[in-house]
VEXSE-762104 format. One record per residue (C-alpha): residue number from 1; residue in one letter; chain; x, y, z. Coordinates in pm, whole numbers, plus 50000, padded with zeros to 5 digits. Each point is the difference from the previous one (the first is absolute). Layout:
BEGIN
- seq/type/mol/xx/yy/zz
- NUM/A/A/X/Y/Z .
...
# end
This chain:
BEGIN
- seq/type/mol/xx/yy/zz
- 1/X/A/47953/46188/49777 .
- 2/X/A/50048/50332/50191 .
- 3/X/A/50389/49969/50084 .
- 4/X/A/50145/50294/49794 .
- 5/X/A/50113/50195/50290 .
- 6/X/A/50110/49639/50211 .
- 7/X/A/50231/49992/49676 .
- 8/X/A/50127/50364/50032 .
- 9/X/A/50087/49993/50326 .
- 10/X/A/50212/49676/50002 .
- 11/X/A/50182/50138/49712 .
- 12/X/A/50094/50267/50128 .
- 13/X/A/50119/49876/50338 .
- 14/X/A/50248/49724/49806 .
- 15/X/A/50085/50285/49796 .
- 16/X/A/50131/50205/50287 .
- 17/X/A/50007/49753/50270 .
- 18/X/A/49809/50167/50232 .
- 19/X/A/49609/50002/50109 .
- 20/X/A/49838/50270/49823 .
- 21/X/A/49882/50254/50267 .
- 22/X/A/49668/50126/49830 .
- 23/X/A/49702/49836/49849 .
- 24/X/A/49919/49878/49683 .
- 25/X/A/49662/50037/49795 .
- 26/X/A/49998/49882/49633 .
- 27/X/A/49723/50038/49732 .
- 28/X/A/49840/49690/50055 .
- 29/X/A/49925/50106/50370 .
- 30/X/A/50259/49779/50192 .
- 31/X/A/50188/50147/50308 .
- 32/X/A/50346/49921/50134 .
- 33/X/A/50242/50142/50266 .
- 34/X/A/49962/50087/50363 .
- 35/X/A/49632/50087/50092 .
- 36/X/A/49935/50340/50072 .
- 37/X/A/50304/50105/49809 .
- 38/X/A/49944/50304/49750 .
- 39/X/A/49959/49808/49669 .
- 40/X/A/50166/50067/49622 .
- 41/X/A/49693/49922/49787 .
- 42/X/A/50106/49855/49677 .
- 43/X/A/49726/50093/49768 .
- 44/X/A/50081/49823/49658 .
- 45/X/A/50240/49742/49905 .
- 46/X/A/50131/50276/49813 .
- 47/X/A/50212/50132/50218 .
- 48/X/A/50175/49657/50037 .
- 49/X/A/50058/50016/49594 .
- 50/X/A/50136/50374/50079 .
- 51/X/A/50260/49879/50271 .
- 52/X/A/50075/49693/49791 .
- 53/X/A/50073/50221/49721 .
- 54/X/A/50173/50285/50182 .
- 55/X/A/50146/49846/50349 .
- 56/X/A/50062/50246/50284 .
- 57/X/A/49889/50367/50056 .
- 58/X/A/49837/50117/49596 .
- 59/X/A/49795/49684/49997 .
- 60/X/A/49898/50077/50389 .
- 61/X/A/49886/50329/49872 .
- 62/X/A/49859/49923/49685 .
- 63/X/A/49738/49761/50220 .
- 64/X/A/49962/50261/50253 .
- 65/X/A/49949/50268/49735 .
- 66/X/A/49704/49813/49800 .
- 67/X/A/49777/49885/50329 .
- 68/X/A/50112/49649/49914 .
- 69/X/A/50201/49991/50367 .
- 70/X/A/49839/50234/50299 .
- 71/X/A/49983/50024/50413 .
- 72/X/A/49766/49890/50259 .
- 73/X/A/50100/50215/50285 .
- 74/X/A/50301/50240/50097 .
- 75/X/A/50148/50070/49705 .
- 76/X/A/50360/50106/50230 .
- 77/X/A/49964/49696/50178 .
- 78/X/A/49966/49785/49672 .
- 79/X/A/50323/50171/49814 .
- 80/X/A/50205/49984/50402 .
- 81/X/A/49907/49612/49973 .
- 82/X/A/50095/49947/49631 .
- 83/X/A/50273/50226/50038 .
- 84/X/A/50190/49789/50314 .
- 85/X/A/49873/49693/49842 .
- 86/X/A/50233/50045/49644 .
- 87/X/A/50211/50325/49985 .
- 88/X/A/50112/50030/50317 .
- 89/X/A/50084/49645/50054 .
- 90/X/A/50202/50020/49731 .
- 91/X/A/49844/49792/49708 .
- 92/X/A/50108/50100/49675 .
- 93/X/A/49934/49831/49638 .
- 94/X/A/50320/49786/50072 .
- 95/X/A/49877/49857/50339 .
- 96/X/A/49665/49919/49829 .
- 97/X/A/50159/49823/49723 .
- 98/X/A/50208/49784/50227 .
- 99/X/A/49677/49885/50169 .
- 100/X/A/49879/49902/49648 .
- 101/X/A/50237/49685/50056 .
- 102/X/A/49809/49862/50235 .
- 103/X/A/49816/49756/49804 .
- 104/X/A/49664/50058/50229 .
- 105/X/A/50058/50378/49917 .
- 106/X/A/50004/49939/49675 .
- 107/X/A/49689/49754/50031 .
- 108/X/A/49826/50340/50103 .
- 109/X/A/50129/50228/49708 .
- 110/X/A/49897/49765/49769 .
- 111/X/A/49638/50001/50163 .
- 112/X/A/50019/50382/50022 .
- 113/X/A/50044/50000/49627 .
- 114/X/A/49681/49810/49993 .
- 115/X/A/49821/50184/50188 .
- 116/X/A/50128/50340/49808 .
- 117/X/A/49852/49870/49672 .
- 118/X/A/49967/50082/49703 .
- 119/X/A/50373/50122/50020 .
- 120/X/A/49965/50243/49771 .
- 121/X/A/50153/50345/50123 .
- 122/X/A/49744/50260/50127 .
- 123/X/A/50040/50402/49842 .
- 124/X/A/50136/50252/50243 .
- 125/X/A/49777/50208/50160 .
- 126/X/A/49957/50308/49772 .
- 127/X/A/50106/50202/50327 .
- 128/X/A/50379/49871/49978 .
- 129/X/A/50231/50239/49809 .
- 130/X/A/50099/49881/49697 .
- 131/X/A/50342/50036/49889 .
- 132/X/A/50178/49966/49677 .
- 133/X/A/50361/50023/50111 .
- 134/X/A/50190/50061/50316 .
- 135/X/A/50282/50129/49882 .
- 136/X/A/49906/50354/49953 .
- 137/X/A/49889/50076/50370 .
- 138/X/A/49982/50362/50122 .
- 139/X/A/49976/50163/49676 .
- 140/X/A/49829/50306/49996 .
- 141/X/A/49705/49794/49775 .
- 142/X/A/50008/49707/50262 .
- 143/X/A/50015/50170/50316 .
- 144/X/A/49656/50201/49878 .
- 145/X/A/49839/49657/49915 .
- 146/X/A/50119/49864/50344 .
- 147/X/A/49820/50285/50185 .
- 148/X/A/49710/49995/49769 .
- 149/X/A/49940/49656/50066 .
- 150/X/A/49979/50073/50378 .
- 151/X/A/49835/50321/50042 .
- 152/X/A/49773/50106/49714 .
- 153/X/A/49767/49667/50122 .
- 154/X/A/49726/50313/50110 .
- 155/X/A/50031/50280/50213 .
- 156/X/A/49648/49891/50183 .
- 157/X/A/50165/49664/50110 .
- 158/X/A/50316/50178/50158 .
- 159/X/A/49729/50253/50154 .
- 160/X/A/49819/49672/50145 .
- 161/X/A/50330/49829/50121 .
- 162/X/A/50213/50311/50103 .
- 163/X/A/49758/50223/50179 .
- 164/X/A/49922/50363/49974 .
- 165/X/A/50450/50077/50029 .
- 166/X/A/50018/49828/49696 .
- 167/X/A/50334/49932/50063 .
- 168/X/A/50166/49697/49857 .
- 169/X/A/50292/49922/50287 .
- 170/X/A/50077/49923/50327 .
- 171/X/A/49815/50209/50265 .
- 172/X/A/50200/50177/50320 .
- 173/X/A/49781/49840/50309 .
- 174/X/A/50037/50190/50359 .
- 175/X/A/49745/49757/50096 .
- 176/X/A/49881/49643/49890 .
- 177/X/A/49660/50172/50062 .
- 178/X/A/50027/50298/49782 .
- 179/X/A/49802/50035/49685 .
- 180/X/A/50171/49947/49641 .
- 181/X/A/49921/50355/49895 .
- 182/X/A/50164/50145/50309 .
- 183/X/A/50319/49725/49942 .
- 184/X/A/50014/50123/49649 .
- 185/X/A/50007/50370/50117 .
- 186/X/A/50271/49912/50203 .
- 187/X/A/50187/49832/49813 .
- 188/X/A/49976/50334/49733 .
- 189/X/A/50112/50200/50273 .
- 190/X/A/50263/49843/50104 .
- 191/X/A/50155/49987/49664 .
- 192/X/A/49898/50352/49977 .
- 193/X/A/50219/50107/50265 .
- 194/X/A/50276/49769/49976 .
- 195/X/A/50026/50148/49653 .
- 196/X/A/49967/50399/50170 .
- 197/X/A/49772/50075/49789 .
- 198/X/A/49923/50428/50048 .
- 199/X/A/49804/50224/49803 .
- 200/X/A/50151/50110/49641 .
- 201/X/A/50197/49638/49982 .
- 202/X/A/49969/49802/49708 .
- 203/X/A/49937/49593/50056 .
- 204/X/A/49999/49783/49718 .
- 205/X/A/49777/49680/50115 .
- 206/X/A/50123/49666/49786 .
- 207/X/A/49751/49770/49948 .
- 208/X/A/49726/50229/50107 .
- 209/X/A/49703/49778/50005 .
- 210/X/A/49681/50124/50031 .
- 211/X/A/50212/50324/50115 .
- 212/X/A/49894/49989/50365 .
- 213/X/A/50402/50077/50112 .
- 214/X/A/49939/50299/49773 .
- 215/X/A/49679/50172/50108 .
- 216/X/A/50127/49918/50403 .
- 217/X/A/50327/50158/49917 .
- 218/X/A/49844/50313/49809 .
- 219/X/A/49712/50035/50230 .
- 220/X/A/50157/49956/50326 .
- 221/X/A/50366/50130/49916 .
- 222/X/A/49989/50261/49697 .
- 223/X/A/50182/49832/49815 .
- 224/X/A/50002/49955/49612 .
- 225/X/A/49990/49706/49860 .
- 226/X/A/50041/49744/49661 .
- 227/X/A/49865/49661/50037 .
- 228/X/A/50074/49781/49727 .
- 229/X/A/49879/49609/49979 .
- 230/X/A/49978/49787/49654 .
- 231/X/A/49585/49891/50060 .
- 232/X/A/49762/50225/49840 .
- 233/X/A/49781/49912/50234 .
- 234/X/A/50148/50105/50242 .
- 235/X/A/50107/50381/49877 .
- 236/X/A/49617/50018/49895 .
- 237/X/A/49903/49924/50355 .
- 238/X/A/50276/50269/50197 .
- 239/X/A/49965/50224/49715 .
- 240/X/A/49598/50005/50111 .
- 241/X/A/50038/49996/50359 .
- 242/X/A/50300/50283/49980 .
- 243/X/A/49688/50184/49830 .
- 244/X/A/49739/49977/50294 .
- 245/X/A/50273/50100/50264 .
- 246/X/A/50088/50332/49759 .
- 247/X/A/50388/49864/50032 .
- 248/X/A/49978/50035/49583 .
- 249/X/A/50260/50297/50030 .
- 250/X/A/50243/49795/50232 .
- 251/X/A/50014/49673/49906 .
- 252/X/A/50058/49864/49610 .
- 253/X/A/49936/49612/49957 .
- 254/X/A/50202/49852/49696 .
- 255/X/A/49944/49654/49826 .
- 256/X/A/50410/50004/49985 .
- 257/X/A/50275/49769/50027 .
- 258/X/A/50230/50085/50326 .
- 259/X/A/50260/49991/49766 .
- 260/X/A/49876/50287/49745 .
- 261/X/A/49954/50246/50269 .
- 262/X/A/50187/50305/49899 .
- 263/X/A/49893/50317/50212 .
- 264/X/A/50234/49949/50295 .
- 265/X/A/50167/50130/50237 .
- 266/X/A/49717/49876/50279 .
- 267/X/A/50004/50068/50363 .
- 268/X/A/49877/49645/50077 .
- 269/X/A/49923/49723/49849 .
- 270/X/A/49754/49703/50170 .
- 271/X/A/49978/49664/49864 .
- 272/X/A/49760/49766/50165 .
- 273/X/A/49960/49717/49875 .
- 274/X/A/50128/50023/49679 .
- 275/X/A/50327/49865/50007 .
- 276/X/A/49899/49592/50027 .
- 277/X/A/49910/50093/49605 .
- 278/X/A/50366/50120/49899 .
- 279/X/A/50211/49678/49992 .
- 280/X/A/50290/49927/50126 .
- 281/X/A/50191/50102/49646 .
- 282/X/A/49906/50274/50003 .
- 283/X/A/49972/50098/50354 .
- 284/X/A/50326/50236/49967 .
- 285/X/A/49843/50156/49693 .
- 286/X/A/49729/50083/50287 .
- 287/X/A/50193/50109/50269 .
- 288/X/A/50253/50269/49765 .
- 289/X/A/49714/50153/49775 .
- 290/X/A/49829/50056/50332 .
- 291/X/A/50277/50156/50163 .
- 292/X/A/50035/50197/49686 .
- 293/X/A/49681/50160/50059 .
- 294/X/A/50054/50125/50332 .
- 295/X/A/50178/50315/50101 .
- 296/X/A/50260/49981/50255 .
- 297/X/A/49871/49946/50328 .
- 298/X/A/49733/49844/49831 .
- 299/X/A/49829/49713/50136 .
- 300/X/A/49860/49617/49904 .
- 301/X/A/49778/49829/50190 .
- 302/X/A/50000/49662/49859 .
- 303/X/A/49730/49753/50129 .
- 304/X/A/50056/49695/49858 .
- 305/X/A/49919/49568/50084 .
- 306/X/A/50293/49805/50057 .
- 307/X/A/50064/49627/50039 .
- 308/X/A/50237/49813/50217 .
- 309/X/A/50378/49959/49826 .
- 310/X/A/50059/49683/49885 .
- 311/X/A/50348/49795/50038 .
- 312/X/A/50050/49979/49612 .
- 313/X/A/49803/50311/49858 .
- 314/X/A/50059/49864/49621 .
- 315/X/A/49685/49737/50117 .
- 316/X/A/49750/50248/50076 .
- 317/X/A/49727/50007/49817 .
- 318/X/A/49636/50132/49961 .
- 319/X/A/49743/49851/50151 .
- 320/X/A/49795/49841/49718 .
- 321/X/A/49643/50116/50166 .
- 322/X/A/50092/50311/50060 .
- 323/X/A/50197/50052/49586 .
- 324/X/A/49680/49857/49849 .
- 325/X/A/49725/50163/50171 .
- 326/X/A/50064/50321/50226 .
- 327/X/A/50344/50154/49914 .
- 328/X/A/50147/49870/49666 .
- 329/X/A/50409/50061/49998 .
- 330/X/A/49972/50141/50358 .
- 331/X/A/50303/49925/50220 .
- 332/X/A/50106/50042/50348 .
- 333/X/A/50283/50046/50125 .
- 334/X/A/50193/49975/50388 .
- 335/X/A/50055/50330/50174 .
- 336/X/A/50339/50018/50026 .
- 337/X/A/50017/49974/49555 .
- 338/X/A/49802/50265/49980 .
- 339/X/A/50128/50216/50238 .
- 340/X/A/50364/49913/49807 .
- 341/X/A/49889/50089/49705 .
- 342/X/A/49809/50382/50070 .
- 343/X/A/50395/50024/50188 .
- 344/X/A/50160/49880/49678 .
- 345/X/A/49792/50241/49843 .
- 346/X/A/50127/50344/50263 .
- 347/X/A/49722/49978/50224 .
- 348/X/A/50063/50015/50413 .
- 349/X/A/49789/49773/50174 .
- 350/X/A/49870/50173/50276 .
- 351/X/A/49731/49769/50146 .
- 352/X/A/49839/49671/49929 .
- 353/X/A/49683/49890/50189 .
- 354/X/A/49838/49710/49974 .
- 355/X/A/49577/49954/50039 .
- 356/X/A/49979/49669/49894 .
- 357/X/A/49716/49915/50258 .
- 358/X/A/49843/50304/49822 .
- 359/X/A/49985/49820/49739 .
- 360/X/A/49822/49693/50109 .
- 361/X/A/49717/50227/50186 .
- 362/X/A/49999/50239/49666 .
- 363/X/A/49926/49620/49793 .
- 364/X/A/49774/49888/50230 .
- 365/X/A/49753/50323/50044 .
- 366/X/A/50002/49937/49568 .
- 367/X/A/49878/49657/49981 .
- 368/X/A/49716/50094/50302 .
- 369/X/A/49922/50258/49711 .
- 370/X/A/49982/49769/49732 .
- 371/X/A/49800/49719/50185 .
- 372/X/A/49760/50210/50176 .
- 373/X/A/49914/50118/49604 .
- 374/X/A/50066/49668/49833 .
- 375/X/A/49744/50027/49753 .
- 376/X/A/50049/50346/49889 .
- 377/X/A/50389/49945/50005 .
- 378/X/A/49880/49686/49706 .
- 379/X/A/49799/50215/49829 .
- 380/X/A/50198/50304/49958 .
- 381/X/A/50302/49792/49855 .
- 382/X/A/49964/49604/49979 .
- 383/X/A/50007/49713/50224 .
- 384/X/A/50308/49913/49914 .
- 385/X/A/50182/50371/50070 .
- 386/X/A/49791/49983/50314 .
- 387/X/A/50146/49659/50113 .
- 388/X/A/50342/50108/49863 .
- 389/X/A/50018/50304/50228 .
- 390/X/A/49815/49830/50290 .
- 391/X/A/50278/49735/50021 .
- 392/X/A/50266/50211/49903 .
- 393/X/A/49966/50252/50324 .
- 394/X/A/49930/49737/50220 .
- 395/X/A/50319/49799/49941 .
- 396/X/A/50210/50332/50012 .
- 397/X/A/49862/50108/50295 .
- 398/X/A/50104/49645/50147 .
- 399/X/A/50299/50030/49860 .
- 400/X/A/50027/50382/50158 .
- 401/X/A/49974/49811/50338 .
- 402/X/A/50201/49755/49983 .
- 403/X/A/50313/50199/49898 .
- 404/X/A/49996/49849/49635 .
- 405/X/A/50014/50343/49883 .
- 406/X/A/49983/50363/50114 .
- 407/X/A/50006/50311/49894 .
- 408/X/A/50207/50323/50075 .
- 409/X/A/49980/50367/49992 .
- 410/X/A/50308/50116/49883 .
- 411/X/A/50128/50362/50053 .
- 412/X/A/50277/50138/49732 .
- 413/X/A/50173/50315/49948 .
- 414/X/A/50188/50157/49691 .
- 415/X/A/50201/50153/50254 .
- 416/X/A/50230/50271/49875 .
- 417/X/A/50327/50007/49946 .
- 418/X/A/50105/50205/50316 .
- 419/X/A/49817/49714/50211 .
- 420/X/A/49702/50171/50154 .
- 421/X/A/49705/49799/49999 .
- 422/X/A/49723/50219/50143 .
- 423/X/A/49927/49771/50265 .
- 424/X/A/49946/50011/50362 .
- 425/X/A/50273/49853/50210 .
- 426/X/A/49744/49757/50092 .
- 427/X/A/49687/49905/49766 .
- 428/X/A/49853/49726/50204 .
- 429/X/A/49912/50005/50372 .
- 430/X/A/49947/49644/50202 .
- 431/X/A/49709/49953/50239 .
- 432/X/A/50108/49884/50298 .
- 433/X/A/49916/49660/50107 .
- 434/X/A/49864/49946/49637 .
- 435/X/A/50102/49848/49680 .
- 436/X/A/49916/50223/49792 .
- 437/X/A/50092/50406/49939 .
- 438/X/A/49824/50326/49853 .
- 439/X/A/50145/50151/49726 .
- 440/X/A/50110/50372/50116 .
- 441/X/A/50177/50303/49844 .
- 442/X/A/49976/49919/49640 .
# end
């Protein structure tokens, strides 16, 4: 009898208590849920056995990871739908488990079990980081495992998903309509000159990537430059491209811990994206051994993710997806922490801007990339990375859009002890009649 997905459905709306608002198909062929919905495919009974055995987000991505769950249709749509459906409506473990004494709820668990077996616990996927204590976290060792992990998966996949820019954070749109290389570029120059970067400075890019801040800021500013990143990978890839621009006497690419860097004083210092990997431990550390490394009048720009504050902070915690599969030990924190804490460490603040709905459009233009090249994107790495980063960039940029997170450009200054900054009296100028501005004068 073809019912499996008749079952599914029906547990899942005495679960929650609510009709399920997309389609099921099982792996017997049965169909359930609002016709013409987009439909979560459940491809093996394994993924029931993976829930069963890890409830909530890890087993979620466990089955999403191996093929045994998948999408029929918009894949935004599908995560918007599941996302209203339980997070948002507040269902948590404890909500769920008060259901469970409902004896017809419990009539359905017991035939979920069923339909799960054998319950015998399925292995991870071998994409999941594997970890053999937490209580060590951003540890010189850990921290280059963490980034390993993420970014020495091949430089041909990032080339596939990140375009020719091959740059790994948000882009600066003028126009929904622009092109992700010409985002990218802007979004180098406008670091570039909040930063006032002049010939003969010396930048030091943290977390230089594939060292496209470097060759931009060298190429188009005259600047000189150290880029240092923990993934081989990457440093072989800059270290190559820094080559075929003939930047090799301006720019130096380290494999290098942020914290080991020794040569200061710098002029500037950019950090784009890098800061998510620091933890919030250590995040002073971050903030004063920058600062070290600048001269006076120096300057930071710091672009970093942040996530809304939460009324008791102690509860926060990494979001299991994310920790297993894309960035293992990587925390966010709210604005307003991490602007106190580059304070606490004798920075001045001198502008924040937010491009959140950058964000979402940078996201987006990477999973067009990745689809469009599905295959290739499998190939080059493995179905599983592929799925891992295909979900993962959707649900940010979703989350981008719906003010779950953001992410802000934040301008410091080791400002010297007599007070002068070296700014303009006025960095930023508003367009009239618009909501947004044009950076000016730095």
């Amino acid at each position: 009898m073809q019912d499996a997905a008749v079952r599914l459905k029906n547990l899942a709306e005495q679960l929650t208590g609510a009709e399920l608002p997309i389609r099921v198909r099982a792996w017997d062929g049965s169909e359930a849920g609002p016709p013409g919905a987009p439909t979560l495919v459940v491809r093996h009974r394994r993924a029931l056995r993976r829930l069963l055995w890890k409830p909530g987000e890890l087993g979620l991505a466990r089955a999403w990871v191996a093929g045994d769950i998948d999408v029929d249709g918009d894949l935004y749509v599908v995560l918007d739908l599941l996302a209203e459906y339980i997070w948002e409506r507040g269902e948590d473990a404890r909500t769920l488990a008060d259901n469970l004494r409902d004896p017809e709820v419990r009539s359905a668990a017991r035939s979920l079990f069923r339909l799960a077996a054998p319950f015998v616990p399925p292995p991870a996927p071998r994409e999941e980081m594997r970890r053999q204590s937490r209580l060590h976290r951003h540890t010189r060792g850990s921290d280059k495992k963490a980034v390993s992990h993420h970014y020495d998966v091949g430089n041909d996949f990032y080339e596939l998903v990140l375009g020719p820019s091959m740059v790994y954070s948000c882009a600066y749109w003028e126009s929904p309509d622009a092109t992700l290389e010409d985002a990218q570029r802007d979004k180098l120059e406008l670091i570039s000159r909040k930063l006032g970067l002049r010939p003969g400075m010396r930048l030091l890019d943290v977390g230089c990537g594939w060292g496209s801040m470097a060759v931009h800021a060298a190429r188009e500013h005259g600047v000189s430059v150290v880029g240092v990143t923990l993934s081989q990978e990457q440093a072989a890839y800059a270290r190559k491209r820094i080559a075929q621009e003939g930047l090799t006497d301006r720019i130096e690419i380290r494999v290098q811990d942020y914290r080991d860097v020794r040569d200061g004083p710098y002029d500037a210092i950019s950090s784009i994206g890098m800061a998510e990997h620091v933890g919030a431990d250590r995040y002073l550390e971050y903030a004063n051994d920058l600062r070290a490394l600048l001269k006076p009048g120096g300057r930071l720009l710091n672009h970093q993710i942040a996530r809304r504050p939460q009324a008791d902070e102690s509860a926060y915690t990494v979001d299991e997806f994310i920790d297993a599969y894309v960035f293992p030990d990587g925390e966010l924190a709210p604005l307003g922490t991490t602007v106190g804490l580059l304070e606490r460490a004798g920075f001045e603040v001198r502008d924040v801007e937010s491009i959140r709905e950058h964000y979402a459009l940078t996201l987006r233009r990477w999973v067009a990339n990745l689809e469009a090249h599905w295959p290739e994107g499998v190939r080059l790495t493995s179905p599983g990375r592929a799925r891992i980063w295909r979900l993962y960039m959707a649900a940010s940029a979703l989350a981008f859009e719906h003010n779950r997170i953001g992410v802000n450009q934040v301008l410091a200054i080791r400002t010297p002890e007599e007070g002068t900054s070296g700014l303009p009296l006025r960095t930023r100028q508003w367009r009239e009649g618009f909501g947004d501005f044009s950076p000016s004068g730095v």
